[in-house]
N, C-alpha and C positions, 0 to 999 in steps of 0.2 A: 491505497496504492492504485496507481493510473492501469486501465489492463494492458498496455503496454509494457509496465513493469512485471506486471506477472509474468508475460511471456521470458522479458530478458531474466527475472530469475529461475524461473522452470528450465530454460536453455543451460543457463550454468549449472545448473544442479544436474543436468542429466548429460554434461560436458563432463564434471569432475569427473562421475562415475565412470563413463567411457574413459579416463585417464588413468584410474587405479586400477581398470581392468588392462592396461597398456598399450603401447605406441605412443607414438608424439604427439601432446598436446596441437602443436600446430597444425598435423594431419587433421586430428579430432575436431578440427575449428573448422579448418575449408570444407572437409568434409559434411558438416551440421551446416552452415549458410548455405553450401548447396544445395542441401535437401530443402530447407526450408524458406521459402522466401518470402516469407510474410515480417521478417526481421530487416531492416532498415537500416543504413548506414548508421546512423547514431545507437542503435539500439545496439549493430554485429560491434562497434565500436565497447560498450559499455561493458558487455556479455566478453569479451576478448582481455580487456584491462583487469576486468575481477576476474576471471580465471586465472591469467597469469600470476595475479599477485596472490591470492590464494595459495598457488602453487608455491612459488617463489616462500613467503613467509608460513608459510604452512606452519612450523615450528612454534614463533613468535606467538600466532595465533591461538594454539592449542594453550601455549602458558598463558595468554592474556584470560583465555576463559575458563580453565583448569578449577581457581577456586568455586566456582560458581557453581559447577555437577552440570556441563553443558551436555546434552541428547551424545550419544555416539554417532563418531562422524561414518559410521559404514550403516544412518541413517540421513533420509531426507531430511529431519529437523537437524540435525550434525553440521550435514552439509550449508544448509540455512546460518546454523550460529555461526559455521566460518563465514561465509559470504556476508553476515552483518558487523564480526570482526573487524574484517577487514574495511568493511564502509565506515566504520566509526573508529576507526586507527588510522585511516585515511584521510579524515574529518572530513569525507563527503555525503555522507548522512548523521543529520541528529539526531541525540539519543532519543526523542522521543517519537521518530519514527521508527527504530530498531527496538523499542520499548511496546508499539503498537504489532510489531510485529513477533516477537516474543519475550513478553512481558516477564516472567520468571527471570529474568538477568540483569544485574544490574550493570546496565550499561557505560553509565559516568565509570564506575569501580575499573570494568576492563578497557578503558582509554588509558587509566595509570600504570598501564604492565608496565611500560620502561622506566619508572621509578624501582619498583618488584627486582626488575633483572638488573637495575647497577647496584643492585644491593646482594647478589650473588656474589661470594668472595672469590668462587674459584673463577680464574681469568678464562681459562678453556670455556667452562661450561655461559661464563658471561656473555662471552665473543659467540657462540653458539647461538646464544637464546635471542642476543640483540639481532644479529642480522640472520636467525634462522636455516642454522647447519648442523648437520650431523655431528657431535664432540670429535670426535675421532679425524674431521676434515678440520676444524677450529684448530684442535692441536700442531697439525701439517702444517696449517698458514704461520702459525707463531713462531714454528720450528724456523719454516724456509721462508718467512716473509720477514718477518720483527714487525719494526713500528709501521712498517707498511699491508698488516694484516688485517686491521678493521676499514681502512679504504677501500682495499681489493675487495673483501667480504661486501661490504655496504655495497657495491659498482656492482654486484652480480644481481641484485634485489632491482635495480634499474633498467629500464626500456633499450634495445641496442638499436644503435642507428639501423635503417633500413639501406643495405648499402650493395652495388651490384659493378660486378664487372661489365665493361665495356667490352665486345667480341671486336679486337681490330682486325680478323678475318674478312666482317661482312662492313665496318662502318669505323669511326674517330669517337673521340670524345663527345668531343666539340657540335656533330652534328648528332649525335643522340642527344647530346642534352639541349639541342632545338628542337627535336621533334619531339623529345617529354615534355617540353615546354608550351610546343602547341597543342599539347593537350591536356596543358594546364595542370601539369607535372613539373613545379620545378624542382633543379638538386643544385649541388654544389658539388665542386670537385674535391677528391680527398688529397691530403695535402701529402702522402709518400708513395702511394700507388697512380702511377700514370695512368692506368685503367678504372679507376675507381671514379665512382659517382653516388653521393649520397641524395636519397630520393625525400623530401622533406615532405612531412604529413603523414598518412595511413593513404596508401596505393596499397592493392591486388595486382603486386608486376604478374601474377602470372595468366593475370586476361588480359594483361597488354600486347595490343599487335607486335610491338619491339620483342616481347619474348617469343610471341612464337614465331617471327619470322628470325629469330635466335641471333638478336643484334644485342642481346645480354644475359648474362645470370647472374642472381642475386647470389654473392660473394663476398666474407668481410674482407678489410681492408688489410686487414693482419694474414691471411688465408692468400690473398694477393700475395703481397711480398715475398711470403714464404715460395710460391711458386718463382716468384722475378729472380729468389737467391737461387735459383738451381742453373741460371748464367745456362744454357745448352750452348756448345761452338755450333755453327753454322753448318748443316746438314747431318749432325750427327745420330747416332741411336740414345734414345733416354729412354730408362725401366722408370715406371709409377709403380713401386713395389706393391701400393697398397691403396689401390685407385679409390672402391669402395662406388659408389652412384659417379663418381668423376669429376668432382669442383674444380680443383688441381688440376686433374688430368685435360682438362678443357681447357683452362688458365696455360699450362704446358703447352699446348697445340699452338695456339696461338703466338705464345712467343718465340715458336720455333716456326713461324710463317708459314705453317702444311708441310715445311720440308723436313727431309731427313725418314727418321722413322719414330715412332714412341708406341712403346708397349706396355700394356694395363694391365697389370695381375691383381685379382681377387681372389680370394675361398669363394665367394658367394656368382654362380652363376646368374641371379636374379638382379644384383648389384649391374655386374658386368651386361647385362640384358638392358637395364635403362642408361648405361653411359652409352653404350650405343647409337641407339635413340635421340640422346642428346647431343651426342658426336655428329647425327645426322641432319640434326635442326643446325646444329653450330657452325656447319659446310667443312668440316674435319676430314681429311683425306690419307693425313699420315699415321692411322692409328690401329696397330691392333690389341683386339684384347682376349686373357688368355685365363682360362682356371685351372687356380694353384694348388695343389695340396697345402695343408694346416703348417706342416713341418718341414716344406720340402720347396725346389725351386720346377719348376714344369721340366722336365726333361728337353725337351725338343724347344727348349727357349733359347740357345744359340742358334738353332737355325732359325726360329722368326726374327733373331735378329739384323743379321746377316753380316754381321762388323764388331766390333767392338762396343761395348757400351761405355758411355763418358760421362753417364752422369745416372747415378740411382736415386730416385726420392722414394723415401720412406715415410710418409705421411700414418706413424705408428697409429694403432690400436692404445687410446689412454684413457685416463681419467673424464678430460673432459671441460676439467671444473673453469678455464679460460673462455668456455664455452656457454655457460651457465645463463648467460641471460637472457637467451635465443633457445633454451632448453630447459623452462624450470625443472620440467619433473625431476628431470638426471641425478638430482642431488638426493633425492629420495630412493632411488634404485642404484646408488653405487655403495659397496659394501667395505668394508674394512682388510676383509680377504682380497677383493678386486687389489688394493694397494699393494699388497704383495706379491700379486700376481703380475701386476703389467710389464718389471721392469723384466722380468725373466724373458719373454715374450717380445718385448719391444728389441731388447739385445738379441732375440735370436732371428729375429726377423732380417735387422740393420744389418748383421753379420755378415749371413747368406748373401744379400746384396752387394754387401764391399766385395763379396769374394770375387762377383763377375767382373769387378774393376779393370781396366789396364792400369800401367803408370800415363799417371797426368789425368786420369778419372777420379770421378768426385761424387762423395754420399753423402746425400742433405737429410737429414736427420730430423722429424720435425712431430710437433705433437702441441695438440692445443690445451695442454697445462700449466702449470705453472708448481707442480712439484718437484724438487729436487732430486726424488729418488727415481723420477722417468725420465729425466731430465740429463742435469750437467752429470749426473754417478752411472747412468746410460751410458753415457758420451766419454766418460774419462774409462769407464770398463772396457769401451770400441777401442782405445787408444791401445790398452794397456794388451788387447789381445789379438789388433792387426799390425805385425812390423810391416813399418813401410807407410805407415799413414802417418799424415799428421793435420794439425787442426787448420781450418782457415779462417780469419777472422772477416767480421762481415764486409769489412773499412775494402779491403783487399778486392770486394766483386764492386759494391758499390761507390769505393769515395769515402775519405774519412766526412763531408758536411753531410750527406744523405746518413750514413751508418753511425751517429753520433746521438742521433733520438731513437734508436733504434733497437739498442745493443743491452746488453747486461753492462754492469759496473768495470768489469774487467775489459770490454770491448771483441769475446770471446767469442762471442753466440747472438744470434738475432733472440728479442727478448721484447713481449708488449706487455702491459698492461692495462686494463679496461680504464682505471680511476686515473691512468697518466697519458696514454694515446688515445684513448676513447676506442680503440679498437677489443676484438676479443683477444684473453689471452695466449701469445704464442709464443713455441721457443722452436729454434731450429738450431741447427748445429750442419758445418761443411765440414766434413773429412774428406784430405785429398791424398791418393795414393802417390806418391815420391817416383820421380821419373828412376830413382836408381834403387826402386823397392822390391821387398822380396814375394812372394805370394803368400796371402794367409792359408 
């Protein structure tokens, strides 16, 4: 092995570990290049795709090696036989480089796991082991996906586009993607968010002078949208019930052109400390933000807001899993209780929100899952325990031709798919309180 190589697998190996001790793998990435700069674009390259995919098929890998008696992976030789796993299920190393390198395995043998797992009879556990899921999320997808469950599944194991909003506060489309261009950045525009710009290649947008003169943030395209459906009227007050670092809430500012007013609530004052920050690189003038109690609405939140609110987004606390390909670990740190837990939460959250509605105000409901039980049983429980609301379909803000690749089957709810828009997956939901409705 070139000492090149030794370095990029030394890095991954002491990547992974920082990863099972927690935080985001992609924290854990920028963090290590910068320390270290003796690693080279092709090499941060190399070191960046095998950890991911490790991460990602984690599962698959462990059965690929299973019969064999491979080292424990919460050892450095562990770590090694995933990292050669994966290079020879990849077929980008031959076996008998991964044979030079730990000869006790027979290598050829663990390239035929996916023969091994279509020979599993139970469906759950098959869909599991093929595209490397928790059984218990495999189950969920067959439940609320059907024949659409091993696409979805397979889509999250894949690279997500690198995709960023455009601030039209500070700049257009158009002229940012000249000036990515003259720096020999090109993108492509995405084809349902007006602000969206796909950034083609491996870029670090965040030592690009565009970021920090905060003429963008990397943003998917489906994360877009769900901000565009919250429609704000012209000058009005908009609550971001559940800002979090402020993707959204920045997306919000902007298409409300600095005017009016828009308020951030978090739990987390450290959350609300960097939307700040980034509200101040963004040139954000109409924003405040506010920390919330867990159970509760801030008290003194009508007077920051000084009007009516006409539009709540609820950018819930979820699963995730629409998310998954921009976050391998997550699928390894979400539990089977969490499932049970979110919808309780997501409904109490939404609730409090509708509450501060007038009539003719509107609660966007939104979560980047794609399960059922956070989802449309969320959304039909809102219905059933706010009078005076009622749903709005997407067709009604946008256009039935724009809201038509958009939507779920009914036309009810904004709804993506990674294996069908290429975007991550999202679902939202508009409840509009009834000009002749009652208070909840």
């Amino acid at each position: 092995m070139p000492p090149r190589m030794f370095l990029v697998r030394d890095k991954i190996i002491e990547l992974w570990r920082s990863v099972e001790d927690g935080g985001f793998a992609t924290t854990h990435v920028a963090q290590a290049f910068r320390a270290d700069r003796r690693i080279g674009s092709q090499e941060r390259k190399l070191v960046a795709e095998s950890l991911y995919g490790m991460l990602r098929l984690h599962r698959r890998l462990r059965f690929a090696l299973k019969p064999f008696n491979p080292p424990k992976t919460d050892t450095r030789e562990g770590v090694l036989a995933l990292m050669l796993a994966w290079n020879v299920l990849e077929e980008s190393m031959p076996f008998s480089e991964a044979a030079a390198l730990m000869p006790q395995i027979p290598w050829h043998e663990v390239s035929s796991v996916d023969v091994r797992i279509e020979a599993v009879e139970d469906p759950i556990s098959r869909l599991a082991l093929r595209r490397s899921l928790p059984d218990f999320i495999a189950r969920r997808l067959i439940e609320d996906l059907g024949d659409d469950a091993d696409a979805f599944a397979a889509s999250l194991n894949r690279r997500a586009p690198l995709t960023v909003r455009v601030n039209t506060l500070k700049t257009t489309r158009e002229a940012l993607a000249a000036s990515l261009l003259e720096a020999q950045i090109p993108t492509s525009p995405c084809r349902w968010a007006d602000t969206g710009l796909k950034l083609l290649g491996h870029t670090n947008v965040f030592g690009l002078p565009q970021f920090t003169e905060g003429l963008l943030e990397v943003q998917d395209e489906a994360s877009q949208l769900a901000a565009m459906l919250t429609a704000p009227p012209p000058g009005s007050v908009v609550l971001d019930a559940c800002a979090g670092a402020g993707g959204k809430t920045l997306a919000l500012a902007a298409i409300m052109h600095n005017k009016g007013r828009l308020i951030a609530l978090d739990v987390s004052s450290g959350k609300l400390h960097e939307l700040t920050k980034r509200a101040r690189r963004a040139g954000i003038s109409n924003l405040r933000s506010m920390v919330t109690p867990e159970d509760a609405l801030p008290a003194d939140l009508p007077k920051a807001a000084g009007g009516p609110i006409m539009r709540a987004f609820v950018d819930a606390p979820c699963s995730g899993l629409g998310s998954w390909r921009r976050n391998p670990e997550a699928r390894w740190r979400l539990f089977e209780d969490d499932l049970a837990r979110l919808p309780e939460l997501q409904f109490s959250i939404a609730h409090r929100a509708a509450s501060l509605l007038p009539p003719g105000g509107r609660l966007i409901y939104a979560t980047c899952t794609v399960l059922k039980a956070e989802n449309q049983d969320v959304v039909t429980r809102l219905l059933a325990t706010l009078p005076g609301f009622e749903l709005v379909r997407p067709a009604e803000i946008w256009g039935s031709t724009m809201a038509k690749d958009l939507t779920s089957p009914d036309g009810n709810y904004f709804q993506t798919l990674p294996h069908i828009q290429g975007t991550d997956g999202f679902f939202a939901a508009v409840l509009r309180r009834k000009r002749s409705g009652i208070a909840p």
